[in-house]
N, C-alpha and C positions, 0 to 999 in steps of 0.2 A: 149070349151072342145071338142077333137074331137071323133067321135063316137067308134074310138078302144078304147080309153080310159076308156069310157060307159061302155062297153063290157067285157072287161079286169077287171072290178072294180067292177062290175055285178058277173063275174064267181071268182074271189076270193072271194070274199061274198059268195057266193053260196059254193063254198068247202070248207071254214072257219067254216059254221054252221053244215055240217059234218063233218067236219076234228078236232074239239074240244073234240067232245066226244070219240072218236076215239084213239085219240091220249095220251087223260087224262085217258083211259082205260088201254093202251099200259105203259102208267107211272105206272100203280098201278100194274098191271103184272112185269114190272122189277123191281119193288120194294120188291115184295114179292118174287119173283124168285134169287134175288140177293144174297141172304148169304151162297148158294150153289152151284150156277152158275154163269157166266159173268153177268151181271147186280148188282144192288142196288138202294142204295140211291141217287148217286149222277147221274148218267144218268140218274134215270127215275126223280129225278127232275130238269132235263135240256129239256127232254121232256116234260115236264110237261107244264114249261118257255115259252117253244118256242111254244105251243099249245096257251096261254095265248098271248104270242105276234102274232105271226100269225093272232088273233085275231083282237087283235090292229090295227094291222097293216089293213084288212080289214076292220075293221068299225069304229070305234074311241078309244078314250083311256074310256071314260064314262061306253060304253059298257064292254072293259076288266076287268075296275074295278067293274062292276055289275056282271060281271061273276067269278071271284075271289070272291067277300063276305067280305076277309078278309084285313084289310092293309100287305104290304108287310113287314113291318117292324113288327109287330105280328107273321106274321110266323115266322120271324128271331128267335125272339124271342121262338118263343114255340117250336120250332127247338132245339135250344139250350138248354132249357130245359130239352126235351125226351133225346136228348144224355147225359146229367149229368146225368138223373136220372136211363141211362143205366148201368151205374158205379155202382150205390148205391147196388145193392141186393150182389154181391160179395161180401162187408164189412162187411152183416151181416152174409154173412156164412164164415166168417174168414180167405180172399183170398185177394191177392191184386183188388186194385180197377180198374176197368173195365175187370177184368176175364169172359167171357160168361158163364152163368147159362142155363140150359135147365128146363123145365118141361115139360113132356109128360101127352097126355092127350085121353080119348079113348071118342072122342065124335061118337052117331049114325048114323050118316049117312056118315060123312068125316073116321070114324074109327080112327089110331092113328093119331094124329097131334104132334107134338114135336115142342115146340113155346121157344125160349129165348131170353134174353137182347139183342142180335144183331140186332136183327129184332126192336126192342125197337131205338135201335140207328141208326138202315138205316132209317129210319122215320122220326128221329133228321135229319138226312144230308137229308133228301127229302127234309123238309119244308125250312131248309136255305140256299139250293142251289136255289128253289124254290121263295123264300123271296128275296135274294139280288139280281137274272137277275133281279128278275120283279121292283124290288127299281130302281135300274139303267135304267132297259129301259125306264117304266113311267114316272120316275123323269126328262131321257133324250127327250120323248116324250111330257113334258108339258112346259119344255124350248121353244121347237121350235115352240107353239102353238100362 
């Protein structure tokens, strides 16, 4: 092994365990900022992804999946979930299904907040954009292991 390599391997490590938090912070801001602005669901969970692989890719796959928690194939799932169950409130107020609902809310220190089904659903598409890179990367990174 030659010592740039050391080196090189050393300082992605090193801005990998800054670069996750960072970047998974950066996810959850375009998450919430998305159903008003450029952003959402599906970039901030490409970010999200790519913070998780980055990782990987610096230290091993052991550690990506220690720092994930969940399998990737559960967020799939729970993904898919939050966005059905973004549907469901519309049917009981006698709209078609996946119409947005709001409810406004006066909490004390945020003041009004106005929260609806969209945001319910950019959260669906977070976790399964989020769920399948990382299926695929992993799945692709333990092939060649």
């Amino acid at each position: 092994m030659s010592p740039q390599f050391t080196l090189q391997s050393l300082i992605l490590r090193t801005a990998a365990h800054f670069l996750l938090p960072l970047l998974l912070i950066f996810s959850v801001f375009l998450l919430l900022r998305g159903h008003n602005e450029p952003g959402g669901g599906f970039i901030a969970g490409l970010v999200a992804a790519s913070a998780v692989a980055l990782y990987m890719f610096a230290l091993d796959i052991r550690s990506a999946k220690r720092v994930l928690r969940f399998e990737p194939r559960d967020l799939l799932g729970w993904g898919l979930l939050f966005g059905v169950i973004s549907g469901v409130p519309a049917v009981f107020m006698g709209q078609p299904f996946f119409t947005s609902q709001w409810l406004e809310l006066t909490l004390p220190v945020l003041g009004d907040l106005k929260v609806g089904t969209p945001l319910l659903f950019d959260i669906g598409v977070y976790l399964v954009v989020i769920g399948g890179v990382l299926l695929i990367l992993l799945s692709l990174a333990e092939v060649e292991e």
